[in-house]
N, C-alpha and C positions, 0 to 999 in steps of 0.2 A: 717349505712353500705351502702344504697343504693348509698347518694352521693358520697361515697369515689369509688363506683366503677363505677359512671359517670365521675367522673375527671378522672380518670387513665386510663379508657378501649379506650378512645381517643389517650393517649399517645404509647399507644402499637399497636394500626391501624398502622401509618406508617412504622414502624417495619416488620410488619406482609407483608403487600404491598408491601414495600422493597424486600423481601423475595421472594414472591409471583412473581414480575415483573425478579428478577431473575434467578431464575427456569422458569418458561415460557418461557424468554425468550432464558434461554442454552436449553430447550428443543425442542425450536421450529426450533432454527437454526441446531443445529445437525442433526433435520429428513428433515429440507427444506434444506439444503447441501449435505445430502447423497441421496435423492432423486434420483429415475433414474424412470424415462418416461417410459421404456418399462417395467417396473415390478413394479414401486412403486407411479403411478400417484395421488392415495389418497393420502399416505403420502406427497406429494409434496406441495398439497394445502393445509393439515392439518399442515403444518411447516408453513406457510404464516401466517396460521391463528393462531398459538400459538403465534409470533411475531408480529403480531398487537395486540392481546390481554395483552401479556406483554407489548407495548407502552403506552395502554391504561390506567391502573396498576398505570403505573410509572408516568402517566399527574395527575390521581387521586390523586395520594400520596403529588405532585406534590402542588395542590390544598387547600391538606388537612392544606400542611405546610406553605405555601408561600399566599395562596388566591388567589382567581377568577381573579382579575387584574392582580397579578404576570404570573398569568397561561394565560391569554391572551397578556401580552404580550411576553411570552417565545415561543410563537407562531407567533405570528408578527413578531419575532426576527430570529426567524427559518426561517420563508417566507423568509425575506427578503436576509438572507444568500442563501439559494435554491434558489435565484429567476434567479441569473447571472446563473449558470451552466443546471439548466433544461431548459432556455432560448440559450441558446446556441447550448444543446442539439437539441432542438425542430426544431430551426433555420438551423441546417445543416442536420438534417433530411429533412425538405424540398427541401434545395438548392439539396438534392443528389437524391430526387426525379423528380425535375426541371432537371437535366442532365439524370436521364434515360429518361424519355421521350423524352429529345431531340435527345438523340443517340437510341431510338424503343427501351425502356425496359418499360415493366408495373411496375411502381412504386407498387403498391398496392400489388400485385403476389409479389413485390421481398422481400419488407418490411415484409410481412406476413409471407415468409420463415426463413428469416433473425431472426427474432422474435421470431416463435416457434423455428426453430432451436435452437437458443441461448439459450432460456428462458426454453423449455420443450425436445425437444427431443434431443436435444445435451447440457444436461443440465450438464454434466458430464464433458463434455469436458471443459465448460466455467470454471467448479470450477478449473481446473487441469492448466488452461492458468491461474487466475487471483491469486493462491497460490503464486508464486514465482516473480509475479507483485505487490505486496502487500508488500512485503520482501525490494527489491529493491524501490519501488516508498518509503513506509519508510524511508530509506536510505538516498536518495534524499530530501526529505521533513525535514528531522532533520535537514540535513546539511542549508536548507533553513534558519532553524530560527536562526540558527549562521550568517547567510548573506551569506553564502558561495555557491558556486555552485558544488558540488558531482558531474561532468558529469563522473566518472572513478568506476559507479556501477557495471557496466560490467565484468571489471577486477577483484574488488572484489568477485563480483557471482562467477567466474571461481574459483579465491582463494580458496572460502570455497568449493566449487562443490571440489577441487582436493584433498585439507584435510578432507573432509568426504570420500568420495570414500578409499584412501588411508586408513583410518581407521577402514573404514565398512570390508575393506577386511580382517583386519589383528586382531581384535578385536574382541575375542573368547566368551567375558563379557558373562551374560542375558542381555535379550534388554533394563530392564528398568535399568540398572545400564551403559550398552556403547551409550544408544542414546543420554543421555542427556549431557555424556561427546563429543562423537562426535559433538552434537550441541553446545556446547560451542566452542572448538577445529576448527572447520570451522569456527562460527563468528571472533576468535580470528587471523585465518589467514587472514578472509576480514579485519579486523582490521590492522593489520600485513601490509596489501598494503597499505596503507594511510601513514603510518610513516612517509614516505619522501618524500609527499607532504604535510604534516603537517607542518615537521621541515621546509620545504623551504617556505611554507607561514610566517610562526611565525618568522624565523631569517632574510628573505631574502623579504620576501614581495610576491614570486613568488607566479603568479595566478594559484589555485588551477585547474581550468578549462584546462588549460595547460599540467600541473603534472601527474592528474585523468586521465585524456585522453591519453597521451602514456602509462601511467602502465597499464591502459585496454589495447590494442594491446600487451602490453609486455606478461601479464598472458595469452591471448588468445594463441599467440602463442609458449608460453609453455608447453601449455595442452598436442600435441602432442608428447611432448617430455617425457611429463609423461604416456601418453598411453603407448606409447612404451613402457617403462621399468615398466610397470604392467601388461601385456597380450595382449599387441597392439604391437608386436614384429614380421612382417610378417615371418619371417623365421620360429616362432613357430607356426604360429595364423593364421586360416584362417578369422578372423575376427581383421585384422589391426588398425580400426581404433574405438575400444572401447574395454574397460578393462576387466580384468573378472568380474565376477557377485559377487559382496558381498554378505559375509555369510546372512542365513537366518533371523537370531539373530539381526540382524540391520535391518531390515527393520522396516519401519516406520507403525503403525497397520492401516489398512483397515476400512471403515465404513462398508463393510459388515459382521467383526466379532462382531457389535452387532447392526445393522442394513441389514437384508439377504436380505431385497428389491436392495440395494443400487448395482450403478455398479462396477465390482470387480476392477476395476483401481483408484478409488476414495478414496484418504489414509487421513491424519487427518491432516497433512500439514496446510490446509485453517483453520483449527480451532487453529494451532498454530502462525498462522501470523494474524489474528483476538486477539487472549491475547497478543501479542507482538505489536499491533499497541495499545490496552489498555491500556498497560505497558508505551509505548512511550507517548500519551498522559498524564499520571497522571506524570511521569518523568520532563516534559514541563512545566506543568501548578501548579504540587503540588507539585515540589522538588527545595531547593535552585539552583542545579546544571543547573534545568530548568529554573529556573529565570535569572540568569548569563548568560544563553546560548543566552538567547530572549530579554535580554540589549545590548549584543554584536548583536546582529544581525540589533537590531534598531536603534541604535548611540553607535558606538566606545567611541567617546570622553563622553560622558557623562556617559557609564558604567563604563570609568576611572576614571571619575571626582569621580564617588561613590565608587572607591578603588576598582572596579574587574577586576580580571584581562586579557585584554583582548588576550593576547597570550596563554593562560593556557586556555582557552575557547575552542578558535580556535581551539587547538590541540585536544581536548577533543571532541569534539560538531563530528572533522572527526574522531577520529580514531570510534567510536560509531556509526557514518555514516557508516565504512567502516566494522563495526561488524553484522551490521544489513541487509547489500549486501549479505556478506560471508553466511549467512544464508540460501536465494533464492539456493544455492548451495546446501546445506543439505537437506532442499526441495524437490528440483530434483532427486540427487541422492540414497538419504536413501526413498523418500517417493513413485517415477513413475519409473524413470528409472532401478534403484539398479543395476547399471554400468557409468562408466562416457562416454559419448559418444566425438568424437573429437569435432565435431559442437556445442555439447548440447545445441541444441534448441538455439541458440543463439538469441538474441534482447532482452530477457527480461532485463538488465541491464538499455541500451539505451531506452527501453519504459517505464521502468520506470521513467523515467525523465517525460513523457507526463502524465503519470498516476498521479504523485506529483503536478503537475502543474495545472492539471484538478479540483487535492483537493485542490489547494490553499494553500495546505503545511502544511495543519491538517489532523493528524495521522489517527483520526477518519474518515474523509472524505476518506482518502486513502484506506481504504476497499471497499467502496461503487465505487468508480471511478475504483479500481483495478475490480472491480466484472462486472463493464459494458465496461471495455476493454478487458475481458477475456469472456463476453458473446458477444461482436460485430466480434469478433474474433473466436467465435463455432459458431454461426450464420452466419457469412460470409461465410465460408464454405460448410453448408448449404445449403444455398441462389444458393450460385456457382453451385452447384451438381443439385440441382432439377430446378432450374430458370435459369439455362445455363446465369443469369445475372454476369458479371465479378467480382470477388471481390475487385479488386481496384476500386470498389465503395465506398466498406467498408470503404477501407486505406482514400478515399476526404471524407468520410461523418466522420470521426476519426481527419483528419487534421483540417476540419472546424471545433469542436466544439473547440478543443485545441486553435486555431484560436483568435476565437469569445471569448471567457474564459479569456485568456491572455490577448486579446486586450484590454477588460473590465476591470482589473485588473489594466495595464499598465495606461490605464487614468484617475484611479482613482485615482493612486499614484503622475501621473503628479500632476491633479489635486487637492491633498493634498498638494505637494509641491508649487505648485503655492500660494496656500492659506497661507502657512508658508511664504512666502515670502514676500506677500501682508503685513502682520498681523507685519513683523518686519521693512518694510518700512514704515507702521503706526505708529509704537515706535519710529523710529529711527526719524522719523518727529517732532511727539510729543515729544522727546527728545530735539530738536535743537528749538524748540519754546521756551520750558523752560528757556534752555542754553541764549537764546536773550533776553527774559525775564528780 
């Protein structure tokens, strides 16, 4: 009896671990996400600290399964993926401290503001910038591994912002039966805007980057047109230029209905573009649809040669891009604002694109990079306000890392393609030796 329950009580650890690292880790992020500075600074650190405990968990289990080498080098391997972007990071963090000094700003004073700001006392604000940047850089990042470039996430956002808004107004449901069709209902309008830059890639060739790009201006400046004819009507409204206020029954719920520390603006948004970049990952890497999408994005010709198809891709990979924009929309509107404004915040579509490019065009990266362009961004402001230091610091210390990231990126692929080159003018030699032969 004793050995039957040393064989088996091994086999239920990782299980249990499993378990373990996941709970931890929804627990940790939830109270380190709803966190707010001026009421809730222990939970802030006790959310840190449940999500390294859950990392820790999950390297164990990690260990249990795979062994000590595997586990060093899934670490090596992580290094060296982190190593281009916190290198970049670090690098124009300096360079933008080398320009305050030159123009008489104390680097040290502004970075310190900049930081807490971000990090702790405007911690609220960063979750509320980097929710609907995480939507959008998604977007962008899918359409990446079809090879494509989504610059028309913009006009998507707007899309879905105008189909949720319209719906939230008019959709009497309970909230848990109209939010999740409204969230459908907006991705399917971002989706909606891609059609016919779809069709004209797939029949006609036309560059996507083209297409995207005027239907973003087109949706922008139709917003206006739909404010008006929903409560932005000046002859009615003394408020021209945003809609009425959707019913209560849509709004998107608050972390402080079950976390009271939390600040009352901070809605659950960011926890739904966190399952939805999880989603987008396992979609890529664990579904046939994902394999096809990331053949087509790496050679055409040879994802044909293997019978897939690459116009059926294409079309798929954007309308999916353009369902996943339409979202940042629903975001906005059902979860901070609960009215469409004409502006609405605008750039998060277009920064999305820096955000995706930051991740490298991994779903999962794209939280993490959306989370530190939505914290340089509460911290900039920050910064501005108590260190009188400019925040088009932020915007150079923002361009360089993107910069430095890309450029990396850029010649590493020269540099792959140089090597494919080399490698088939070696065959092509050693072929023509034969051939003499």
């Amino acid at each position: 009896m004793s050995s039957t329950h040393e064989h088996t009580e091994p086999g239920r650890l990782p299980s249990i671990l499993t378990i373990a690292s996941a709970v931890l880790g929804a627990a940790g992020l939830v109270i380190w996400l709803g966190a707010s500075m001026s009421r809730g600074e222990t939970y802030y650190f006790w959310g840190i600290w449940l999500i390294v405990a859950a990392l820790a968990v999950y390297l164990w289990r990690y260990r249990l399964l795979n062994g000590g080498e595997a586990l060093r080098e899934l670490l090596r391997s992580s290094a060296r993926k982190m190593a281009v972007p916190v290198m970049g990071v670090v690098t124009a963090i300096v360079l933008g401290g080398i320009l305050m000094l030159a123009t008489g700003y104390n680097p040290i004073e502004a970075y310190g503001a900049l930081f807490f700001g971000g990090l702790v006392r405007n911690w609220h604000i960063s979750i509320l910038n980097a929710a609907p940047l995480i939507f959008t850089a998604l977007s962008v990042a899918f359409a990446f591994k079809a090879g494509l470039f989504n610059i028309g996430a913009e006009g998507q956002y707007y899309m879905g912002a105008m189909a949720a808004a319209w719906l939230s107004i008019h959709f009497t449901l309970p909230g848990i039966i109209s939010l999740p069709l409204i969230f459908i209902f907006a991705g399917l309008f971002g989706a909606m805007w891609t059609i016919i830059p779809a069709l004209l890639k797939v029949r006609t060739g036309a560059h996507e980057v083209i297409t995207t790009m005027m239907l973003a201006h087109t949706a922008r400046y139709l917003s206006p047109v739909f404010i008006r004819a929903n409560g932005g009507d000046p002859a009615t409204s003394t408020h021209p230029y945003v809609t009425w206020e959707i019913l209560p029954n849509n709004f998107l719920p608050r972390f402080q209905q079950f976390l009271p520390q939390a600040n009352y603006r901070v809605h659950t948004g960011i926890l739904i573009a966190i399952v939805v970049a999880l989603l987008i990952h396992y979609i890529l890497y664990y579904t046939s649809w994902g394999f096809e999408i990331r053949a087509v994005g790496e050679n055409k010709d040879a994802a044909r040669a293997q019978g897939i198809s690459v116009g059926k891709n294409i079309f798929r990979a954007l309308l999916i891009a353009g369902f996943l924009a339409g979202l940042a929309g629903f975001n906005q509107v059902n979860g901070l604002d609960h009215r469409l404004f004409e502006n609405l915040q605008a750039g998060y579509g277009w920064n999305g694109i820096s955000v995706a490019l930051l991740a490298g065009g991994n779903p999962i990266g794209v939280v993490f990079t959306g989370l530190l362009w939505g914290v340089l961004d509460a911290g900039g402001q920050f910064m501005a306000r108590t260190t009188q230091t400019p925040s088009a610091i932020v915007e150079i210390v923002k361009g360089t890392i993107l910069f430095l990231v890309v450029a990396r990126y850029i010649y590493t692929a020269i540099g792959n393609w140089r090597r494919k080159r080399q490698r088939h003018r070696e065959a092509d030699a050693a072929n023509a030796v034969k051939e003499g032969a």
